[in-house]
C-alpha positions in Angstrom: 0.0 0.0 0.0 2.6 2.7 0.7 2.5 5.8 -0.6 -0.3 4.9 -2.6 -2.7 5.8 0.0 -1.6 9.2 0.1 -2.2 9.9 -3.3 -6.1 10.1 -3.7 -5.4 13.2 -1.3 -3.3 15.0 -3.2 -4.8 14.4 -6.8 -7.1 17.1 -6.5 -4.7 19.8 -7.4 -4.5 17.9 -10.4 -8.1 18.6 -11.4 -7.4 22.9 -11.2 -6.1 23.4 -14.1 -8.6 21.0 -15.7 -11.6 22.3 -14.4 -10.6 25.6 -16.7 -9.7 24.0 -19.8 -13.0 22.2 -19.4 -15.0 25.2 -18.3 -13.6 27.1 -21.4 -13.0 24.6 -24.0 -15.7 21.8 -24.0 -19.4 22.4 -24.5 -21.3 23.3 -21.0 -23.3 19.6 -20.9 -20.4 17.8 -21.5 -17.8 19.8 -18.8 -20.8 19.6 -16.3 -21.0 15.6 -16.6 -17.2 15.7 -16.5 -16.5 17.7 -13.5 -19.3 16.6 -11.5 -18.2 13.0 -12.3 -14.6 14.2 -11.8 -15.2 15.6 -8.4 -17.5 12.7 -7.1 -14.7 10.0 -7.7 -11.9 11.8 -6.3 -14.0 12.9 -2.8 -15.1 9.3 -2.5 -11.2 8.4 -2.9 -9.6 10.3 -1.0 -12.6 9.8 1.9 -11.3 6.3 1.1 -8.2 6.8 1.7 -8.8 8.9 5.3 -10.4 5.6 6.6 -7.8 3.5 5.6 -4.8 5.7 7.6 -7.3 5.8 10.1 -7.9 1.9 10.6 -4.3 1.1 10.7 -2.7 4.4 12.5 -5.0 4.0 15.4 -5.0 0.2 15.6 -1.8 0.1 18.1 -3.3 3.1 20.1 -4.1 2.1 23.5 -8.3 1.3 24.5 -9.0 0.8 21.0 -12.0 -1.2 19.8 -9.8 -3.2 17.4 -8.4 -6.5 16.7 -5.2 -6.7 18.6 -3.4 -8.3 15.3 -4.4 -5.3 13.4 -1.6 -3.2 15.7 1.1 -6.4 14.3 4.0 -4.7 12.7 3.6 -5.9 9.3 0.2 -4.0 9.3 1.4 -0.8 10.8 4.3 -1.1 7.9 1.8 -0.3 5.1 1.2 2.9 6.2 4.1 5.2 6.3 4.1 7.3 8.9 1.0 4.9 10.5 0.7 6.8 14.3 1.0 10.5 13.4 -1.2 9.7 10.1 -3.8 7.9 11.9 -3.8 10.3 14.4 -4.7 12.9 12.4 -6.6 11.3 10.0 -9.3 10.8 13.0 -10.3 14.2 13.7 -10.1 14.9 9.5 -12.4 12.3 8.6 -15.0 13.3 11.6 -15.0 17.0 10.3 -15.5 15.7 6.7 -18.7 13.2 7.6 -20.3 16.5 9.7 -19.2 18.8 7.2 -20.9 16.9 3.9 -24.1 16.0 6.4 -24.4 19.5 7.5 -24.3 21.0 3.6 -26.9 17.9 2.6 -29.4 19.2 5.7 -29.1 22.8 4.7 -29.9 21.9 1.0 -33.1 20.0 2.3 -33.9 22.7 4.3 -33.7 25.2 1.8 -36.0 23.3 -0.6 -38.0 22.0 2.0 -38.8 26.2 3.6 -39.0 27.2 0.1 -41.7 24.4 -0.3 -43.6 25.2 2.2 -43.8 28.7 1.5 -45.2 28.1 -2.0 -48.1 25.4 0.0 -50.2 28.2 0.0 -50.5 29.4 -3.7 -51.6 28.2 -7.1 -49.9 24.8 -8.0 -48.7 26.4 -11.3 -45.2 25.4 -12.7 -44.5 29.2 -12.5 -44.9 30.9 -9.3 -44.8 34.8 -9.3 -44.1 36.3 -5.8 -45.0 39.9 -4.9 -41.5 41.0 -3.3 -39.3 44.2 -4.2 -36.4 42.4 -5.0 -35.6 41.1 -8.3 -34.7 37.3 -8.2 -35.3 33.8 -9.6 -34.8 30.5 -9.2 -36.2 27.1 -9.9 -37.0 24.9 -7.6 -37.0 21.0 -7.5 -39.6 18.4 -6.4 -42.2 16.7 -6.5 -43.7 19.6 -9.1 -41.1 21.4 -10.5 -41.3 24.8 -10.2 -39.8 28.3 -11.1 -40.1 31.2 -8.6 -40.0 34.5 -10.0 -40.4 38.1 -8.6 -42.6 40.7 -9.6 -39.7 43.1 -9.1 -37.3 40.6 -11.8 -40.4 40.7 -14.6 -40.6 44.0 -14.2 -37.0 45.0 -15.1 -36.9 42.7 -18.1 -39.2 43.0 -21.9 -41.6 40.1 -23.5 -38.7 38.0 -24.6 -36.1 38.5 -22.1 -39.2 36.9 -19.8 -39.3 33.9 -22.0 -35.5 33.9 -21.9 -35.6 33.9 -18.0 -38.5 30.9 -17.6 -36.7 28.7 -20.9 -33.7 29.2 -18.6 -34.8 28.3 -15.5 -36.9 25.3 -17.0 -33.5 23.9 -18.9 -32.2 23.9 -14.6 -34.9 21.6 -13.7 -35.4 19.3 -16.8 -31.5 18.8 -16.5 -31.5 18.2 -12.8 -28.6 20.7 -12.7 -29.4 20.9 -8.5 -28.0 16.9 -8.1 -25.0 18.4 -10.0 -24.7 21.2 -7.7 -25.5 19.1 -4.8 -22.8 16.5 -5.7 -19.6 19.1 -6.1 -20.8 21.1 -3.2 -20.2 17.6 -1.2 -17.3 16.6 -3.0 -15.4 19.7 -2.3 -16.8 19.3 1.5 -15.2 16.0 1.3 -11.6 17.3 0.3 -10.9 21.4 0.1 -8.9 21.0 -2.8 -12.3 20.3 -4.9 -13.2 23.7 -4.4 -12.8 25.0 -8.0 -13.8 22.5 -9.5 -17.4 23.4 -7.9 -16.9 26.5 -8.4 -16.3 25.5 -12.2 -19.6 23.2 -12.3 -21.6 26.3 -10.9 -20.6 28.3 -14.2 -20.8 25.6 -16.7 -24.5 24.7 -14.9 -25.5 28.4 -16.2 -24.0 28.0 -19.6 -25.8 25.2 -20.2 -29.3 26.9 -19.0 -28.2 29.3 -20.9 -27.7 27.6 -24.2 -30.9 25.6 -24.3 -32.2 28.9 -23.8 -31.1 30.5 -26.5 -31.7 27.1 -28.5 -35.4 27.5 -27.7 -36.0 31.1 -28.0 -34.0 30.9 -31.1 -32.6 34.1 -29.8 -28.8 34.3 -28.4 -28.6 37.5 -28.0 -32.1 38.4 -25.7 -30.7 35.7 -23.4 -27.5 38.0 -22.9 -29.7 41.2 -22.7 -31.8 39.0 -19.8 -28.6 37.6 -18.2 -27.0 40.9 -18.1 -29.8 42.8 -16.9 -30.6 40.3 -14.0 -27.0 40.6 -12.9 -27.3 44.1 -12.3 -30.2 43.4 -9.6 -30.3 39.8 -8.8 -30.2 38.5 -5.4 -29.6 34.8 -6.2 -31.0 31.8 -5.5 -31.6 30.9 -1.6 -28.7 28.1 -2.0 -25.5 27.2 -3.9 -27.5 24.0 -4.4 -30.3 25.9 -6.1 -29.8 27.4 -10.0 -30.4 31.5 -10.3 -31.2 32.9 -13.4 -28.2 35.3 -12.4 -26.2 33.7 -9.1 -23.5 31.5 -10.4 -20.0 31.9 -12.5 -19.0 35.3 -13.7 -21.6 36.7 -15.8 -19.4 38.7 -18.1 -18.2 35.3 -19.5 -21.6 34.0 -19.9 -22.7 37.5 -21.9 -19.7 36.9 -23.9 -20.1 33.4 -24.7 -23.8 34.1 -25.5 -22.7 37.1 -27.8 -20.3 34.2 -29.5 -21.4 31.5 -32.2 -23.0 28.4 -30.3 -20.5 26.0 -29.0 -19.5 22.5 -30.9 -21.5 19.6 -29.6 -18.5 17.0 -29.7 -19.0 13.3 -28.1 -15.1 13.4 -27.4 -12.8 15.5 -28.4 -9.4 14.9 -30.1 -6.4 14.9 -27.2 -4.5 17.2 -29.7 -6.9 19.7 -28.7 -7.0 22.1 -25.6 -10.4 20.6 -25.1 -9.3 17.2 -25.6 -6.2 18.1 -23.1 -9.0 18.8 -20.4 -11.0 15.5 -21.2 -8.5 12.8 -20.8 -6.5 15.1 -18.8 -9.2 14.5 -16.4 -9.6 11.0 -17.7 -6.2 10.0 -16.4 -6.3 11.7 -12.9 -9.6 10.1 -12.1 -8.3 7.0 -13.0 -4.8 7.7 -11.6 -7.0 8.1 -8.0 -9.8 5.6 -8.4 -6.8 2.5 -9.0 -4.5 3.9 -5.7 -7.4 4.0 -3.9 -7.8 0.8 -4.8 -4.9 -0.7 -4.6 -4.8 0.5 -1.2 -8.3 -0.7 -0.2 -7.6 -4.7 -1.4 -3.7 -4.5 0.1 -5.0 -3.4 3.2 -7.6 -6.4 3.5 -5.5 -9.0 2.4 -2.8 -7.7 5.6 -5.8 -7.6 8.1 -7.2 -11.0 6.9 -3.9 -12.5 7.2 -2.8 -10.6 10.5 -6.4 -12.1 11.9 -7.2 -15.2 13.4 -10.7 -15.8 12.2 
């Protein structure tokens, strides 16, 4: 096992630079798939690999539940380091299981407050509040719905309405919040995920925004909307949740709108900087998913054999 269990830590950092080739070279549908699914193997890894230093640093620690042939020395030899990287992969692995349940309970909260507050109006799949500031969201469940503000329609013309509910409609038929959902975890899981969500929340909008334009058959009204929402947007109620206006820099997404439609590719060539970013990301999740792995099977077959039973 070695070193090898180390590694699904670590790999991460590989993913930056990939998350911005992605973001800015492949179409929006296909880096959203790729970074979610990027960012989903590499948290499960690495939480992987937390329990595995954890298992054998603290198996020679005084008062431990354990088998006593799990503290053997052959064991605590597959770990380097074993006692100061058991001892700290306890508390690490603790704050990652709280910190993942706590951002899954806020997101059913959210949704669940936001559901409730709705119980008392029309069951329509469009749900106009009366509130002075301009935002809007859709919101998942059992009816899909988009929540809209008087004070958003009002700042935006016939189409650029149509632009905002083709929008928010593409974030719900797409189920763009288990996307969100799943990176916001992931980069609870391991910090150096980060951008990659951060990444996922742009490309989310880009793809809204391009079956927006693709329905409206206008690219240019759904910049005018974008652009216009920006100014006085408040967002969606959670990073979990997709805002007409609330995620990734909306100059880029003007631009790109302003731009000829990106190419729908089912995988690019690696000679291209898209390509790069594809099996760039190909490699590293791979590259993870086998160490963790590897470490996983090397440390049973050392516990089975260090065990009696």
């Amino acid at each position: 096992m070695g070193v090898f269990v180390l590694l699904p830590l670590v790999l991460p950092l590989t993913a930056w630079p990939v998350a911005r080739l992605a973001a800015h070279h492949l179409h929006p549908r296909m880096a959203t798939w790729l970074l979610t699914g990027l960012s989903a193997v590499l948290a499960v890894c690495s939480t992987l690999s937390l329990a595995l230093l954890m298992v054998v640093g603290t198996a020679q620690l005084p008062g431990n539940p354990l088998p006593d042939a799990w503290s053997d020395p052959e064991v605590r030899a597959a770990v380097p380091y074993d006692e100061i990287a058991g001892r700290l992969a306890v508390p690490a692995l603790v704050l990652v299981v709280a910190s993942c349940a706590r951002a899954a309970w806020r997101h059913h909260r959210v949704r669940r407050r936001a559901g409730r507050a709705l119980a008392g109006l029309p069951a329509t799949s469009v749900v106009v509040l009366p509130d002075p500031s301009p935002y809007a969201y859709a919101l998942p469940g059992r009816k899909d719905r988009v929540v809209v503000t008087t004070a958003m329609l009002a700042t935006l013309t016939g189409p650029e309405r149509r632009a905002l509910f083709a929008h928010e409609r593409a974030h719900l038929h797409a189920r763009h919040h288990r996307f969100l959902l799943t990176v916001q975890l992931a980069a609870r899981a391991n910090p150096f995920l980060r951008p990659l969500r951060t990444a996922v929340g742009y490309t989310t909008e880009r793809w809204a925004d391009e079956d927006a334009a693709t329905r409206i058959r206008s690219r240019r009204t759904v910049a005018r909307a974008v652009g216009k929402a920006a100014l006085l947007s408040r967002g969606a109620p959670s990073v979990t949740l997709a805002g007409f206006a609330s995620a990734g820099p909306v100059p880029r997404r003007v631009a790109a709108l302003l731009a000829p439609a990106p190419a729908t590719r089912p995988w690019p060539s690696v000679f291209t900087t898209a390509g790069l970013a594809t099996w760039g990301a190909a490699a590293g999740t791979t590259v993870s998913a086998l160490s963790s792995a590897n470490s996983a099977v090397t440390l049973f077959l050392i516990l089975k054999a260090a065990t009696p039973l």
